[in-house]
C-alpha positions, 0 to 999 in steps of 0.5 A, a space after each residue: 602450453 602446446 605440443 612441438 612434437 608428435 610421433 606415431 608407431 604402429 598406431 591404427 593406420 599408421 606404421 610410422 609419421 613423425 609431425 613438427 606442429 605450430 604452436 598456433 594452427 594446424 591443419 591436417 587435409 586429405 581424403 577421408 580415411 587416409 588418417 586425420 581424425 587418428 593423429 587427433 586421437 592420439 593427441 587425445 591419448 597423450 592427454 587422457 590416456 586412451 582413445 577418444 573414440 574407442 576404449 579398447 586399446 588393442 583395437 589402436 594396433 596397426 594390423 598384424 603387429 602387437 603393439 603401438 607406441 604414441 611420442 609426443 613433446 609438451 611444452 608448458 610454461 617452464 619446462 618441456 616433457 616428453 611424453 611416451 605412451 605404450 600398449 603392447 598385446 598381453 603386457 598392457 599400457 605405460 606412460 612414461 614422462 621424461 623416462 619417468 614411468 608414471 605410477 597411476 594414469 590417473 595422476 596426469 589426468 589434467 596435465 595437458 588440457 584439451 577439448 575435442 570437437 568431433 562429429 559424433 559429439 551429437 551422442 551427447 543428445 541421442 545417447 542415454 545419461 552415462 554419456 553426460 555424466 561422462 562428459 561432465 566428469 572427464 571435464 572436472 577431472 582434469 581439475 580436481 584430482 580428488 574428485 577423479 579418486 571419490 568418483 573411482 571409489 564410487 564406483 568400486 563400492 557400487 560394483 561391491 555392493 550389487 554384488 553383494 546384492 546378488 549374494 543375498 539372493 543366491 545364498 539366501 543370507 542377508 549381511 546387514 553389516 556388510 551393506 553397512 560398509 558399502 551404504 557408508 562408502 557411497 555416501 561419503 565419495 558420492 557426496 562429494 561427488 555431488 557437490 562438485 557436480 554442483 558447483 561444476 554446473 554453476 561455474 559452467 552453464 554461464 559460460 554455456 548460455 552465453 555461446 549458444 546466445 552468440 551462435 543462434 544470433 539470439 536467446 533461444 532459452 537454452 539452459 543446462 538442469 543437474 538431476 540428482 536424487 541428491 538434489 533433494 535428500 542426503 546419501 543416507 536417506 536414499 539409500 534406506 528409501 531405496 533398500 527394499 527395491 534395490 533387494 528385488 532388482 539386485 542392484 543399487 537403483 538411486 545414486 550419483 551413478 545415475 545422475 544426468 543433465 537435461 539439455 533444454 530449449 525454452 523448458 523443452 527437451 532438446 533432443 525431441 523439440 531442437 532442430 538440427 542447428 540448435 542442436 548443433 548451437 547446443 554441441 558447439 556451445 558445451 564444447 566451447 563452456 568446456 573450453 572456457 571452464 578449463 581455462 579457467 580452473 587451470 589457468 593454461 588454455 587447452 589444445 582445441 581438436 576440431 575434428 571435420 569442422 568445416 563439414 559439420 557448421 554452417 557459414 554463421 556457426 564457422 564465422 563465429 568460431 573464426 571469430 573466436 580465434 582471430 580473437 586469441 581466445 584460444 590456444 593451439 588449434 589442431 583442424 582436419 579437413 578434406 581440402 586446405 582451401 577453406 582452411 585457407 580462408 581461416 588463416 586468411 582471416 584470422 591472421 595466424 601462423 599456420 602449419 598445413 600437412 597433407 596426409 595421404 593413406 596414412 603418409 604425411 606429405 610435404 606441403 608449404 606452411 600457408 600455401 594460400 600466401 605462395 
């Protein structure tokens, strides 16, 4: 699988560019703000249908215009899709594959694979439970449809059923019955919510381990822990337990809503007891378990996004990462960078055909695919 074509209308910076990509690297240079990370995210778009770095879909306009329009062109195994993704202020969003509108975004979720690496990827530590459990369930969406429908289904019965709460409160009437239906839509989409959570973590964390062991140069105990009430009563069961609290606080306070994954060194949270380079080790490792259990599960492998890499690893993590690529591990790699030069030596030293592109204040100017060999 990769991407031959991309083409961008009025998206964040850009008023048009059009980009012919390799089918192994790509390296998007330039000075910072010109436009590299928005090529990146609207090849993130393309995937999983909204931004990677900001939900808001009007936010994406180029300014002064009401609309932006990302084509691009996939080509899989088989067959090649075009795929054309549109947001228009007061309308809304469509994705059309082959002219074909697609019904639910929720169906091409999976389609075209991808793993990004970007800078604020460290939130992952510093930011609270959701932001993991979002991680966790962009990850298996991609493989199981299913899930991605009893994870909705979830969701909209804990909206159904904290509102109802707060009804018990204001009207002063308590609907036994109601509750009823909501407790048993949970404990059937949460559950299964859970056993794939389960099951995603024991198919991951080895793949996990086994990276940051490879990135540190040693065994530091890092370990991945899924917390869940789950783990330790049925659906059920929690929610009689919790009934009395939830009543009082006006919301349901125990459930897979509320899930997390402890990221531990030895025992100890990362967050408070990992230095700045583990907890790099332990980003870098999550990103490349993701890659890896993605391959996997669909049998394809993902585009891999680097964003700002080279600014963000130092020699040891950059050398085991080139490593991987000259490798073949992965497939199309998208890079952006400051300068070409140390794309240079990647290219250099892994051997592959690459496609350079200067870009300069949103303009794609032409550059010689591997100008290190001119």
């Amino acid at each position: 699988m990769h991407l031959s074509e991309l083409s961008l209308t009025q998206f964040k910076n850009y008023q048009q560019a059009s980009f012919r990509f390799n089918p192994n690297l790509n390296i998007l240079f330039g000075l910072n703000g010109a436009g590299k990370t928005n090529v990146l995210d609207a090849i993130y778009y393309l995937s999983i249908t909204k931004s990677y770095f900001n939900s808001v879909d009007h936010q994406q306009i180029l300014q002064g215009n009401h609309f932006f329009v990302i084509e691009g062109q996939l080509n899989l195994e088989t067959v090649t899709q075009k795929l054309r993704l549109i947001f228009q202020k007061g309308i809304g969003k469509s994705l059309l594959i082959n002219n074909n509108e697609v019904e639910k975004f929720s169906s091409h979720i999976g389609a075209m694979p991808l793993v990004m690496i970007a800078p604020g990827d460290i939130q992952l530590i510093y930011e609270g439970s959701e932001e993991r459990r979002k991680f966790m369930d962009l990850i298996i969406s991609q493989c199981d449809r299913v899930y991605l429908h009893e994870l909705m289904q979830y969701q909209r019965a804990i909206d159904q059923r904290n509102k109802l709460l707060k009804d018990f409160f204001e009207n002063r009437y308590f609907n036994r019955e109601l509750l009823e239906v909501y407790n048993t839509q949970l404990g059937s989409s949460g559950s299964y919510v859970h056993r794939a959570r389960v099951s995603f973590i024991e198919l991951f964390k080895p793949f996990f381990i086994e990276n940051y062991q490879k990135l540190a140069g040693k065994d530091e105990g890092a370990n991945l822990v899924y917390d869940s009430d789950l783990n330790k009563q049925f659906y059920p069961d929690i929610l009689i337990a919790s009934e009395s609290a939830d009543i009082d606080l006006l919301r349901t306070t125990r459930g897979i809503h509320r899930d997390d994954i402890q990221f531990l060194l030895d025992d100890n949270p990362l967050k408070k007891f990992g230095s700045q380079g583990q907890q790099k080790s332990f980003i870098i490792a999550l990103k490349l378990a993701q890659f890896q259990y993605l391959h996997l599960k669909k049998g394809i492998k993902p585009l891999l996004l680097l964003d700002d890499i080279f600014e963000k690893l130092d020699h040891s993590r950059l050398t085991h990462l080139f490593n991987l690529v000259s490798e073949g591990v992965f497939g199309q790699i998208f890079i952006t960078d400051t300068q070409h030069q140390r794309a240079d030596e990647l290219v250099q030293a892994t051997g592959l055909p690459a496609t350079f592109f200067h870009i300069q204040e949103a303009d794609v100017l032409p550059f010689e695919t591997n100008p290190s060999l001119r």
